[in-house]
C-alpha positions in Angstrom: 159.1 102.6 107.6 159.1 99.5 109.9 160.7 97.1 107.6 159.8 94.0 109.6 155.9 94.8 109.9 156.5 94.7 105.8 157.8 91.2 105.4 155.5 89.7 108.5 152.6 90.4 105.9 154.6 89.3 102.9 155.3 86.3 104.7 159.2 86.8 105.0 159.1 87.3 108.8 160.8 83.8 110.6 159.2 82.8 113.6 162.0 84.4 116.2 161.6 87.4 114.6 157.9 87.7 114.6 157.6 87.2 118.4 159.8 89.5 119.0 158.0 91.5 117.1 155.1 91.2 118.8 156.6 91.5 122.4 158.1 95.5 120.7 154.9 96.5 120.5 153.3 95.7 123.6 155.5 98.8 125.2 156.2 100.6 121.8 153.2 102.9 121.0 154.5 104.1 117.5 155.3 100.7 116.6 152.5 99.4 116.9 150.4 102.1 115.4 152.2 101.8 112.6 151.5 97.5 112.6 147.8 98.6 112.5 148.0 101.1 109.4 149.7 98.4 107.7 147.6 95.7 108.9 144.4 97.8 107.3 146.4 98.5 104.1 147.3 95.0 104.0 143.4 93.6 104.2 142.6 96.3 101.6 144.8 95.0 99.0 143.6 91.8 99.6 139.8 91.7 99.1 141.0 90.5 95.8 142.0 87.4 97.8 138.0 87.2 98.7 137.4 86.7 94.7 139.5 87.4 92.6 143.8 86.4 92.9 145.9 86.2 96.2 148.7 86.7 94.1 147.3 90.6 92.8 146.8 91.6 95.7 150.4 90.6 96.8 151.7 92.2 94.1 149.9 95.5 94.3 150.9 95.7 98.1 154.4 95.3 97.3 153.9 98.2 94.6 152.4 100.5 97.2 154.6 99.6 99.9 157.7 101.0 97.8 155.7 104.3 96.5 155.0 105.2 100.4 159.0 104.6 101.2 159.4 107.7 98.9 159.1 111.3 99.4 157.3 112.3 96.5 154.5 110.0 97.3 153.6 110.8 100.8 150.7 112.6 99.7 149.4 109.1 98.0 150.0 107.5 101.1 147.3 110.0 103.2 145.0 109.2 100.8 145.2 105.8 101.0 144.9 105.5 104.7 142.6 108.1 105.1 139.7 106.9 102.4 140.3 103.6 102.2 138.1 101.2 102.0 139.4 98.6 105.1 138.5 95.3 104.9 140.2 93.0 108.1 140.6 89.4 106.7 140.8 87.0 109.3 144.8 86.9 109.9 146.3 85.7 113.1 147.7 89.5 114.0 144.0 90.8 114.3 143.2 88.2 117.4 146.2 89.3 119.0 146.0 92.9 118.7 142.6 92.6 120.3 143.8 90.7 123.1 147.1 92.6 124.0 146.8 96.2 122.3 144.3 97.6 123.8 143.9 96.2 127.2 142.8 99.4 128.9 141.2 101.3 125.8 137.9 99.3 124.4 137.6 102.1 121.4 135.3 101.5 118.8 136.6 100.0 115.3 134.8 100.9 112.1 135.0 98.6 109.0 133.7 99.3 105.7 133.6 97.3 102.5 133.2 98.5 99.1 131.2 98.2 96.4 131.3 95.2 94.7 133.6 93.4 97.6 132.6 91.4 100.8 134.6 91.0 104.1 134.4 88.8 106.9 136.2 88.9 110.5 136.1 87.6 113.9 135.6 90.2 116.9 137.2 89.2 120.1 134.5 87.3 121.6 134.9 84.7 118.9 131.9 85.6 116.6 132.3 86.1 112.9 130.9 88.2 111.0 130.3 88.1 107.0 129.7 91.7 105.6 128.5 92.9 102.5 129.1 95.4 99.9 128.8 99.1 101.1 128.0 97.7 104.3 129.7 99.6 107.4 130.5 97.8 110.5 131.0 99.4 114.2 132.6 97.7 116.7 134.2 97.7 119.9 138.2 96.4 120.1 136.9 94.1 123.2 133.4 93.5 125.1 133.6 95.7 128.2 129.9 96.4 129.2 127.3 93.9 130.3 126.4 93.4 126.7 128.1 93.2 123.5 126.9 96.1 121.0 127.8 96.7 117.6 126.2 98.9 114.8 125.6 97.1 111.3 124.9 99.9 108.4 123.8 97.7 105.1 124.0 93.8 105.3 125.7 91.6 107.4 125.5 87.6 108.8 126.3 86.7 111.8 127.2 83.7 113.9 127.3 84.7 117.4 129.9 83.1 120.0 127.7 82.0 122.7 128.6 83.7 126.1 124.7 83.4 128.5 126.4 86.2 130.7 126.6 89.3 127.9 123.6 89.3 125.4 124.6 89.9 121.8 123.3 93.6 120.4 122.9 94.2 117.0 121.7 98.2 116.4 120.9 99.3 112.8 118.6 102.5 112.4 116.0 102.3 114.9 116.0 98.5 115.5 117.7 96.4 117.6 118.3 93.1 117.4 119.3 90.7 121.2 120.4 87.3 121.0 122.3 85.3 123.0 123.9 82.5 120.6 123.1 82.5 116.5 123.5 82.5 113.5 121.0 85.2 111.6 121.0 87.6 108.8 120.2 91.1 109.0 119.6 93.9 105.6 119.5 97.0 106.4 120.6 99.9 103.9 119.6 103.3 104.7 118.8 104.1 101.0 116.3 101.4 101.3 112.7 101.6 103.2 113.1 98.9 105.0 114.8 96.6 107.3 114.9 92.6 107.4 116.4 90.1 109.7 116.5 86.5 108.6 116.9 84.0 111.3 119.2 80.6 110.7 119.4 79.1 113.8 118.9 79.7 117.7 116.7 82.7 118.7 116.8 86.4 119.2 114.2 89.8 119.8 114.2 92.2 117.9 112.9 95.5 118.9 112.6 99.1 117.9 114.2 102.1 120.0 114.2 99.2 122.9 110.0 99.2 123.2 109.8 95.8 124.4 106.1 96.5 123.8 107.1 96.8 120.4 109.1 93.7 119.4 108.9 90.1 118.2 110.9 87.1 119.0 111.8 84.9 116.1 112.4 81.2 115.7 115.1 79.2 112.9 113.2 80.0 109.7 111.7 83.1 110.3 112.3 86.5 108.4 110.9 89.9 109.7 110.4 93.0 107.7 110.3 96.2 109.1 108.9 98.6 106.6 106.6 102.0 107.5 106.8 101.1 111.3 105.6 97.5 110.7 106.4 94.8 111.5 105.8 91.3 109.1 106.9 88.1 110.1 107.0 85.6 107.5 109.1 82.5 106.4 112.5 82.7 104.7 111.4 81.5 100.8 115.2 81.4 99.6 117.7 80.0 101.8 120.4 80.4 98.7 120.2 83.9 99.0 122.7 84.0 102.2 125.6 82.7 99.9 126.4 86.1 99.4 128.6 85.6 102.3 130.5 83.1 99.5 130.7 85.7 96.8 127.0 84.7 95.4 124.3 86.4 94.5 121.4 84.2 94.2 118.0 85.6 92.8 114.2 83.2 93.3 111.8 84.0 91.0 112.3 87.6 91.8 111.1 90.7 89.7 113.6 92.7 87.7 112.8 96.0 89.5 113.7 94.1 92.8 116.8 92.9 91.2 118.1 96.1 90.3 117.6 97.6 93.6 120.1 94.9 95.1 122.5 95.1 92.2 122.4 99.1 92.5 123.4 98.7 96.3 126.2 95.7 95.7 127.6 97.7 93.1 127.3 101.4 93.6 125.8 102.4 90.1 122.8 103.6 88.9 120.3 101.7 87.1 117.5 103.5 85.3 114.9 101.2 83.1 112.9 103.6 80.9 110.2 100.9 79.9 107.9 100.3 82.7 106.7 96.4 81.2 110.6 95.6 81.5 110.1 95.3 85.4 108.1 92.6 85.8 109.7 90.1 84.3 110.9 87.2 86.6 114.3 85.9 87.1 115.8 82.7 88.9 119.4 82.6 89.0 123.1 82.9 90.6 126.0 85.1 89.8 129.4 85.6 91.3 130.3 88.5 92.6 133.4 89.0 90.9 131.3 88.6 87.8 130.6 92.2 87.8 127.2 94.5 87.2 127.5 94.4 83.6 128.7 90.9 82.9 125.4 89.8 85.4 122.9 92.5 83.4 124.8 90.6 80.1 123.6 87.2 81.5 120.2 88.2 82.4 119.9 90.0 78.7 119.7 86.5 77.6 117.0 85.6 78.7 114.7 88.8 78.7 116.0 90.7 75.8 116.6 94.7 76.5 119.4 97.2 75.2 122.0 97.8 78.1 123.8 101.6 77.5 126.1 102.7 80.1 127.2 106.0 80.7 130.8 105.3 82.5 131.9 109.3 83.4 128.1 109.4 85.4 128.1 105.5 86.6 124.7 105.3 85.1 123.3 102.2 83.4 120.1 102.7 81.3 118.1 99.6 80.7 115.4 99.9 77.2 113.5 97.4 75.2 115.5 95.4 72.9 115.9 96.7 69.0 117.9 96.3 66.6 120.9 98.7 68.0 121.2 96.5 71.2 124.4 97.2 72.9 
């Protein structure tokens, strides 16, 4: 194990030792595959930095560092690398891998987040991008073609680096989304039955399977929902709700059953409401992320009284009218 890739992410690295660092890796392969494993295990234990406490996620990277130095845990260490859940947090290494590692190889990057996390990070043409939970992101390590693609699966915002000369491609499902300079917000589970966009600022098309016949061209202001093959173009009602890049989750007037959907999608869990007359109660309100799916159901259980019961070994959450054994 590299024990100078360690201490550049503890922090521990001088400045004379990080360059040369840096300039080892342009010519040493295994090197600086082994910068990238640690850069993604480093970003992984550090979504808690997102939320949560810089100082945990230190800690627990410094605990996991020493188990993969061992023998006994090399198995642990496969595991981690191969399902975890790899979050890149905008740290100055990430720019300059893009820009010197992979000079002659634009390969495609994949970046998930987890439930009940967010992520956000810069791709080499300067645009950031804000993704939510169990959202997947796929894109390229540098903009080769005439246009720059990438694949959204769940929810993301972006604010697009202006560049005239490559259009900006977003594809999710059957839609795609072109715009040349933007800030916009597009939803787009594939458990859901439908698709919206959400533009901030600029302009862009959006299209499905590239029919051009088939597409509509929205202005700041503007949200399109895709749903059945249609197409409805309406007015964003609740420009709070885009915090969620921030770690908030902010609900306008909004029915219960729509509320659960979302929650069900941030937080991987199931939510079953066995009394029909619960759905359509109305909420207005924010929550933080970190707060958690049961602390949030706790809140809203204040105001609309229901039984919560959760059944932890199945990740189900059953909601019921409220009685006298409320949970």
């Amino acid at each position: 194990m590299e024990d100078r890739i360690t201490k550049y992410f503890l922090g521990e690295l001088g400045q004379q030792d990080t360059s040369e660092l840096f300039h080892e890796m342009k010519t040493d392969k295994l090197l600086r595959t082994e910068f990238v494993r640690l850069q993604n295990l480093y970003a992984l234990t550090h979504l808690s930095k997102l939320s949560v406490n810089e100082e945990e996620g230190r800690e627990w990277y410094e605990r996991l560092m020493h188990k993969l130095n061992t023998n006994k845990h090399r198995k642990i260490a496969k595991l981690v690398f191969k399902y975890a859940a790899i979050a890149i947090v905008l740290i100055a290494s990430t720019f300059f891998l893009t820009m010197h590692f992979y000079n002659n190889n634009a390969e495609n990057n994949k970046l998930y987040v987890p439930a009940g996390q967010r992520a956000q990070l810069t791709l080499q043409d300067g645009t950031n991008v804000w993704l939510n939970a169990q959202s997947t992101l796929i894109y390229p390590s540098r903009f080769t073609a005439k246009e720059r693609k990438v694949t959204i699966i769940g929810e993301a915002y972006f604010d697009v680096a202006k560049n005239p000369k490559k259009t900006f491609v977003v594809n999710t499902q059957n839609v795609e989304i072109q715009v040349l300079g933007t800030e916009f917000n597009v939803c787009s589970y594939p458990n859901t039955n439908y698709i919206q966009t959400n533009l901030v600022e600029g302009s862009l098309r959006v299209s499905e399977n590239r029919n051009i016949r088939k597409s509509v061209t929205l202005k700041p202001d503007d949200q399109l929902t895709i749903k059945d093959g249609q197409m409805f173009l309406s007015k964003t009602s609740n420009a709070d709700y885009f915090l969620w890049k921030d770690g908030i989750y902010t609900f306008d007037n909004e029915k219960l059953i729509d509320i659960i959907k979302k929650l069900e999608l941030y937080y991987d869990v199931t939510i079953k409401i066995e009394d029909p007359e619960i759905f359509d109660v109305r909420y207005t309100g924010k929550f933080r992320q970190s707060d958690g799916i049961e602390e949030i159901l706790r809140i809203i259980q204040k105001i609309q009284k229901f039984n919560i019961h959760k059944d932890r070994e199945n990740n189900i959450i059953t909601l019921t009218k409220y009685n006298t054994n409320s949970f």
